[in-house]
Structures are given as structure tokens and as C-alpha cells.
N, C-alpha and C positions, 0 to 999 in steps of 0.2 A: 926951411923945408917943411916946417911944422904944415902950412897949409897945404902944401901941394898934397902931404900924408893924408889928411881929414877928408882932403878933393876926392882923392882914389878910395877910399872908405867907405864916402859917401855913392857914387858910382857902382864899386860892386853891390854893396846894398840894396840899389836900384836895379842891378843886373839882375841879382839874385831875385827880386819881388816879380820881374817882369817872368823869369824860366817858371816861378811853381805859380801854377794853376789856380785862381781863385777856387773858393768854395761852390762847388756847383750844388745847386737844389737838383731833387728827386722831383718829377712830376706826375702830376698825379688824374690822368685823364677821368672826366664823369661827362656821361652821358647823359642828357637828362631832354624832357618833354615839355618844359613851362613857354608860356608866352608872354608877352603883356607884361602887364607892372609883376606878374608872377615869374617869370625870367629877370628882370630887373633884381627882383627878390635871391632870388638862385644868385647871381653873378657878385650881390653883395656880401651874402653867405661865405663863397671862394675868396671874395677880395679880403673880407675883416678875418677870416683864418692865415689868410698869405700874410697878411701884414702883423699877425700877432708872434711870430715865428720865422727861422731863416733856413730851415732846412727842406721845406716842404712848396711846390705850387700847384695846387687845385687849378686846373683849366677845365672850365664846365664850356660845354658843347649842347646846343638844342641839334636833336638825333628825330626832330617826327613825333607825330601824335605817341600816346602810348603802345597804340598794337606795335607800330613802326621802330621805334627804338627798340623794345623786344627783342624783336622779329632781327632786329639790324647786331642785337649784340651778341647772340647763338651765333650767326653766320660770321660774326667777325672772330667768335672765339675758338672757332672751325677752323677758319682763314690765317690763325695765328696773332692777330691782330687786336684782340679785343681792347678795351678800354679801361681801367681799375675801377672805375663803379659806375652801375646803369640804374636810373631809376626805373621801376616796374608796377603799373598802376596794377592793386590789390588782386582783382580777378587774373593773374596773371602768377599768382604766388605758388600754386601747385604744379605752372608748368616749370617755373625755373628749379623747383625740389625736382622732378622727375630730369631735369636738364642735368643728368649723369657726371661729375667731373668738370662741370662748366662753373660752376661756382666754388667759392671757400666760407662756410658761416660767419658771420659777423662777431658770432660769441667767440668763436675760436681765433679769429684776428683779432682782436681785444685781448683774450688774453694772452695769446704770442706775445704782444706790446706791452703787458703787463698792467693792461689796464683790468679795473673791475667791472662787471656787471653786475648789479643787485636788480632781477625783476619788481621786488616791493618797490621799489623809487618809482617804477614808472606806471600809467595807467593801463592796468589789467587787461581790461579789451583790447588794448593796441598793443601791448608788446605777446598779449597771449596769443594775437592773430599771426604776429612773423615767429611762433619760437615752436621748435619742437616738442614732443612728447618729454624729451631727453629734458626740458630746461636750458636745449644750448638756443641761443635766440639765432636766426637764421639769414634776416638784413633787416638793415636798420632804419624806422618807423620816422623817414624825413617830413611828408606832406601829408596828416592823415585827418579823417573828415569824418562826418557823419551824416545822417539826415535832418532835417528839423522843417517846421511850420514859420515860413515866412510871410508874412499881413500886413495890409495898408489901414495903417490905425485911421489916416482920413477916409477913407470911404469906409471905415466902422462906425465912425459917428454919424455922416451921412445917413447913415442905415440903420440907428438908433442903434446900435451894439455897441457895448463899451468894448472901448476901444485898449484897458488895461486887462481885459478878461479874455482872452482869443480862446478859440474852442477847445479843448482837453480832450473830449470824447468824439468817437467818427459820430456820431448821432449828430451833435453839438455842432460839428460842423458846415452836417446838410443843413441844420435850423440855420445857420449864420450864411450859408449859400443861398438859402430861399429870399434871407430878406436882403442882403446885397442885390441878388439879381428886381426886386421888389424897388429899390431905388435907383434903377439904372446902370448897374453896373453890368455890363455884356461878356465879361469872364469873373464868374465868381470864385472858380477855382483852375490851378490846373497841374500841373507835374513835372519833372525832368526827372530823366536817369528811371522810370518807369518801374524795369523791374528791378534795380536798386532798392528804392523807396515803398512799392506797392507790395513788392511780393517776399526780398531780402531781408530787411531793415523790417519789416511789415512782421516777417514770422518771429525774427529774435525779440522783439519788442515783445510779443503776443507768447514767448518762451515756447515756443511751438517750430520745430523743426521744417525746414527749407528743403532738408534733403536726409538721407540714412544716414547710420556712422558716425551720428553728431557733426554731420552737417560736411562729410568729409573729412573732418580730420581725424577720423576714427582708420581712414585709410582710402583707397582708391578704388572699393565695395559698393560705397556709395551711389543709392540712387536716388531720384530728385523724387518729393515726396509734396509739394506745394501744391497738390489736388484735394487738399482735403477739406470736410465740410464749412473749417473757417474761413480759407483763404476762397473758397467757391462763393460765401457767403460773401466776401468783401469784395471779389470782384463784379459781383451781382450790382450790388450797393452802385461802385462807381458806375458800372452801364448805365443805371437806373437816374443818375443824376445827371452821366452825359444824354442820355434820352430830352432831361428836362429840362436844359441848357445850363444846367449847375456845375458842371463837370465840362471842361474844353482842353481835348489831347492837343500838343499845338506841334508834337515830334519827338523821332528818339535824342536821347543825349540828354543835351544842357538847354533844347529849344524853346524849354517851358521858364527858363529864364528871365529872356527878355523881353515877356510881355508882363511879368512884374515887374518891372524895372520901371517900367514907360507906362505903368500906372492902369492900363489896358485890364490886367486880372488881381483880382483882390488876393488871392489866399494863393498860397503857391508849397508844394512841400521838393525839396531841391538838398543841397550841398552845404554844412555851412560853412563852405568856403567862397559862397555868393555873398559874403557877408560885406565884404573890401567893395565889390562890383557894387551893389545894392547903393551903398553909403555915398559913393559914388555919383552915381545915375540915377538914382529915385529923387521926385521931386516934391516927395510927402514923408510924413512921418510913418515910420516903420515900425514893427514889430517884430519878436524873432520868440517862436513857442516853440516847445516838443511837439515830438510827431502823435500826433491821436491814437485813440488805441479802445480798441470796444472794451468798456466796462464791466462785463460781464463775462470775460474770458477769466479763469481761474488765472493768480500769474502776472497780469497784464496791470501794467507796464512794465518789463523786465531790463532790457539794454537794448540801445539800436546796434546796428552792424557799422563795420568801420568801411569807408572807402576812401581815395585819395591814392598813395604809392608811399612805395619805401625804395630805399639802396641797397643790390646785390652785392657785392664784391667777387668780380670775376678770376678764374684761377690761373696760375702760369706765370702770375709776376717774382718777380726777388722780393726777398725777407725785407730791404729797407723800403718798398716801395711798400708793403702790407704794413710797415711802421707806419707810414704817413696818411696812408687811411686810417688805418686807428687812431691819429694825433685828431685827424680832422670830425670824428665822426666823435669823439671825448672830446672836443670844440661846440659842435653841435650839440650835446647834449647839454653843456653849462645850460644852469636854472635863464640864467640874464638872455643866452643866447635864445631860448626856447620861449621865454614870455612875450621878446621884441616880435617873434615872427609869428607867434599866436596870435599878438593883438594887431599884426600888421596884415594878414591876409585872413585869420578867419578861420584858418587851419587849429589843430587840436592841438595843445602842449601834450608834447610825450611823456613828461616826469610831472611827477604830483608839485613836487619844488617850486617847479614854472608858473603851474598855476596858481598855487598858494602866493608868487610873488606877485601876480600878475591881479590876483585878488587884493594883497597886500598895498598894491598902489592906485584900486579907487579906479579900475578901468571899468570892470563890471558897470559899477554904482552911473558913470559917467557916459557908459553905452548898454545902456539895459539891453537883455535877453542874448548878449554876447557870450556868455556863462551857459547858456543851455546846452549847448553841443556836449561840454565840460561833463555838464549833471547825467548827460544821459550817457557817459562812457564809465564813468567812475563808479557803477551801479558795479556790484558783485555779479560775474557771470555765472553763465550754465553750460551744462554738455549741449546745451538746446540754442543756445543765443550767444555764444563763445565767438562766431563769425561763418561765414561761408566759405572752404577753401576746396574747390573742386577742381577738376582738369577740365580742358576746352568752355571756361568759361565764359569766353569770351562770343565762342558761337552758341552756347544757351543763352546767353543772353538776346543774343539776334532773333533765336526760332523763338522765345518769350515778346522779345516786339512785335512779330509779326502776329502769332496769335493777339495778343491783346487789341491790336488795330484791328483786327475782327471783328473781338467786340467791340470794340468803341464805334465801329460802323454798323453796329447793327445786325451784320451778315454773320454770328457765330454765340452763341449759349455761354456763359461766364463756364460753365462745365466740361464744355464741347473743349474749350480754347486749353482750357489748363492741363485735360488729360492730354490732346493732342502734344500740348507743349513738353509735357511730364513722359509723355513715348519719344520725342523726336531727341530729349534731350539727353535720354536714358542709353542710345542708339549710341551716340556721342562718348558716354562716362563709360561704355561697353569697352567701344574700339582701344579709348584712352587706358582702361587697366590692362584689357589685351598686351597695348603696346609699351607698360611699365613694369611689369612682372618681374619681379628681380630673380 
């Protein structure tokens, strides 16, 4: 009888495993904006945290450009529906603070989970851009970017300009414009992301204020303040050398891209998250400098301004689901995590650690001028160059391209464009505290 006993033993056993419920994960919906090998990036992110762990799955969803995810995760968090984390490209960080009740701070999820935040760990400019007055940091700094000078070291030799020395100063750079265009090169310079670069990055750099209030985050008071006689002075400069064919607008955005890429424009001031694309698709040797900056501004060169996006954490989920973003977002911040995806797109390590490891293993040395983005963030900020954080930035942005296509055409005064832009945008930050006023 002995077997038949062990038979039946074995059987409930098996009954018994089949009634209780495997272990189910908690999931953990993100919203995010990436494309291209930059979605690839994103998807592996999700995958190496699912797989280090069994209580948690990250399912990342591309939700639409930046305005569009946004835009899509207020209405869904309306709808009841929202998502557990949205990415939010930077101009877009003052409206999700005014977004009442729609979010949960990032600092305050972390420490719910018990995890720590130390702001020294991480690089000043980029955690001081998401965190409030208070110290509690407010989402968390996934894809973050800057400006920089990218250059075709071959059509610098070409052009008898060494090709290890790229211009430092805006002067330095019309000289290096005149004699590129002097040996045939038909774009010697041109731009993307315009008033990112020209007008944003342009004042913090120059430690010269974008807008009042310290630039916004003084409060929602703030008015735009980039008419003044430097930044009129520099817009001048570029008309003066789109005049002379030194200077070629090529469009808003990233358009000014990809005629570096294709070898088309010499000198290019952009994202260095163009860094993966470039390496890519250029079919010359490259360079990658700081953004220029007039020598003769007291101050100057101070810190560029941060661009790229971070992660919200939207509000209304259960306590175990706010665990699993915190497991996942203390994932993301590991030093290993944060060096692989710095040297893998171009994007900026968050934590000093990252970079130090990312130093530590000869990437620099092995892709020169990959580190500048680095140098120009890690600078000690100011009330002045701390970052840009306004409401409706998104349409100052717009009435800023349209003015500056003025000038670039000719039909408008580098003074004319900036104050018009400096009223229309002011119109805008009016309506916006109107409509914040607690």
C-alpha cells in the first residue's frame, strides 16, 4: 500500500500547487517619446531591470513626440487612466508643477521605498533643474542633454585651421567661418534647437539671465528678459554672418542636424545627444567643442542650460506599484547603469560616479571631445545659469522661431525680433500665473 499512499501525496501536492496562484508582478506602465536606436535604448533599460528582479515589469510604450505624450498623460490622468511614469521633455517641467494633484515627487516616492537621495551624488545642473526650492527633487533626470560645438576636423584642414583647436570664442568662430567658406565649403556654420542654443544655453553660459525670478524658478513672476544689449549684440553677429553666407538657418528643431551629418555644413552648434547619430553617419572625422561664448562678458563661460527630458510619476496608483518605480528609477541610477547609456547615446550621466567610471575606463581618451557636454554641466551654478523653468514654454519657443526667421531673412532688426518676441512671450507667462495662482 506503501505506493499507492506516496501516489495520493503526490497528487494533492500537485492539486494543491495548481489552486494557489503563481506570484503575479506589479506592472509598471511608462510612457515615453524615444525613436530609433533611442527607443531601442528605452526598451533595453525595461528589459535589464525586469530581468534583474521578479516582482516588478516595466512595459515602456512610445506615446508621440514630446508635446504629444504630455499632452496625452494630463488627459489620461483626467480619464482615470493615466500611466505610472511619462517622460516630459525639460520645457515642459513647469507645466507638469502647475499640473495640481496629477503628479507624486520623485523624492517622495524614493523615500516612501526607503530609498535615499543624496543631491551631491548627482550633477548640480541636472538634478538642480527637476528639484524644488524645498530639496525634494521632483522627476527623475532619465535623458538629459546639453549644447555643444560640433566640427568637421576634415574640412578644417582643408581650410588650413587646425583641426585639434576649434573656435572657443564667438569671434574665433566667424574667423574659422570666413576661411571654410574661403575653401569651398557652402554651410560653414548652422544651428538646431535655435532658441535652445542661441538664446537659452546662450544666456546661462554668458551667466546672464534668459528671464526674471532667476530665470523662473524664483516663481511664476517671471518675465522674459533676453532683449538685452548682449543677447541683441549676438543676434546682430549671427544676421551679420547669415548676410555673408557664413551663417545657414536650415529649420526649427534638430533640422540643422543633418546637414552635419552629410558633411554639407562645417560647424554646427546642436544636442550632444547628436553624438550616437554623428558617429554613425558622418563620413569624416569629427570634433565635439563647448559652445563659444564672447570673451569679454564678465562671468563668461559659466554653465550651458540642460535639455533632453526626465520621468514624472503620475498620482492615483497603490503603494506597491510606487515600490516598483522606485526599485526601477534606484536601477537607473546604478553608477554601471548610467555610464553604459551615457557612452551609448550621448546623453549626460546623472551621478558624478557614472562619470568618473565612465572616465575610469579610457572612453573619453578613446572618443575625444565625448567629455564636454560632462565639463560644461559639472561647472558650479548660479541664480543666473541654474536653468530655464517657465510655463508655456513650449509656445515661446515657437513666437522665438518665428521672430528670429525674420531675421535670418532679412525683413526684421536683431532688436525689432527680440523685443517683439520678449512682448508676445510675456503675454503668454501673464495668462500662465493668471491661471496658477494658488
Amino acid at each position: 500500500m506503501k505506493p499507492f499512499r506516496i501516489a495520493c501525496t503526490a497528487l494533492s501536492a500537485l492539486a494543491l500547487a495548481a489552486a494557489s496562484p503563481a506570484h503575479a508582478q506589479t506592472e509598471i506602465q511608462w510612457w515615453h517619446s524615444m525613436t530609433g536606436g533611442l527607443n531601442d535604448w528605452v526598451v533595453d533599460l525595461a528589459n535589464g531591470f525586469n530581468a534583474s528582479q521578479k516582482d516588478y515589469k516595466v512595459v515602456p510604450t512610445y506615446k508621440g513626440q514630446y508635446d504629444e505624450s504630455m499632452t496625452a498623460s494630463i488627459a489620461a490622468f483626467r480619464a482615470g487612466n493615466a500611466p505610472h511614469i511619462v517622460q516630459v521633455f525639460e520645457v515642459g517641467t513647469a507645466t507638469m508643477m502647475a499640473a495640481k494633484g496629477a503628479v507624486v515627487p520623485v523624492g517622495q516616492v524614493m523615500a516612501d521605498a526607503g530609498y535615499k537621495f543624496d543631491p551631491k551624488a548627482y550633477i548640480s545642473a541636472v538634478v538642480g533643474y527637476y528639484t524644488a526650492p524645498n530639496g525634494q527633487m521632483l522627476s527623475y533626470p532619465l535623458n538629459s542633454s546639453t549644447t555643444v560645438l560640433n566640427y568637421n576636423k576634415d574640412a578644417f584642414r582643408k581650410a588650413g585651421l587646425d583641426p585639434n583647436k576649434p573656435p572657443a570664442t564667438w569671434p574665433e568662430l566667424v574667423s574659422a567661418a570666413a576661411k571654410l567658406k574661403a575653401s569651398g565649403v557652402a554651410c560653414p556654420f548652422t544651428t538646431s534647437w535655435q532658441g535652445w542654443t542661441q538664446l537659452e544655453s546662450f544666456s546661462t553660459w554668458h551667466n546672464t539671465l534668459f528671464a526674471t525670478h532667476n530665470n523662473g524658478f524664483g516663481g511664476n513672476a517671471a518675465r522674459l528678459a533676453f532683449n538685452s544689449p548682449l543677447h541683441v549684440r549676438h543676434i546682430e553677429n549671427l544676421a551679420n554672418m547669415a548676410q555673408q553666407g557664413l551663417f545657414h538657418y536650415r529649420g526649427r528643431g534638430n533640422l540643422g542636424d543633418a546637414p552635419f551629418y552629410s558633411g554639407e555644413c562645417a560647424m554646427a552648434t546642436a544636442s550632444s545627444s547628436t553624438y550616437a547619430s554623428i558617429k554613425k553617419n558622418a563620413k569624416f572625422e569629427f570634433g565635439i567643442a563647448p559652445l563659444p561664448y564672447y570673451p569679454d562678458v564678465p562671468g563668461a563661460p559659466q554653465n550651458t542650460v540642460i535639455g533632453g527630458a526626465s520621468l514624472w510619476v503620475m498620482s492615483g496608483k497603490k503603494p506597491a506599484e510606487y515600490k516598483g518605480v522606485a526599485a526601477f528609477f534606484n536601477y537607473l541610477t546604478s553608477p554601471e547603469i548610467q555610464a553604459k547609456s551615457h557612452q551609448r547615446t550621448g546623453y549626460l550621466p546623472v551621478t558624478l560616479a557614472s562619470f568618473e567610471l565612465t572616465e575610469k575606463s579610457g572612453f573619453y581618451k578613446q572618443n575625444p571631445g565625448t567629455d564636454t557636454a560632462v565639463n560644461q554641466m559639472i561647472r558650479k551654478t548660479t541664480d543666473k545659469s541654474r536653468g530655464v523653468r517657465l510655463g508655456s514654454m513650449l509656445q515661446i519657443r515657437a513666437i522665438v522661431d518665428e521672430e528670429l526667421e525674420q531675421v535670418w531673412a532679412g525683413k526684421k532688426p536683431a532688436k525689432d525680433a527680440l523685443d517683439s518676441a520678449v512682448k508676445r512671450g510675456n503675454e503668454l507667462l501673464e495668462r500662465f500665473e493668471r491661471a496658477n495662482k494658488s
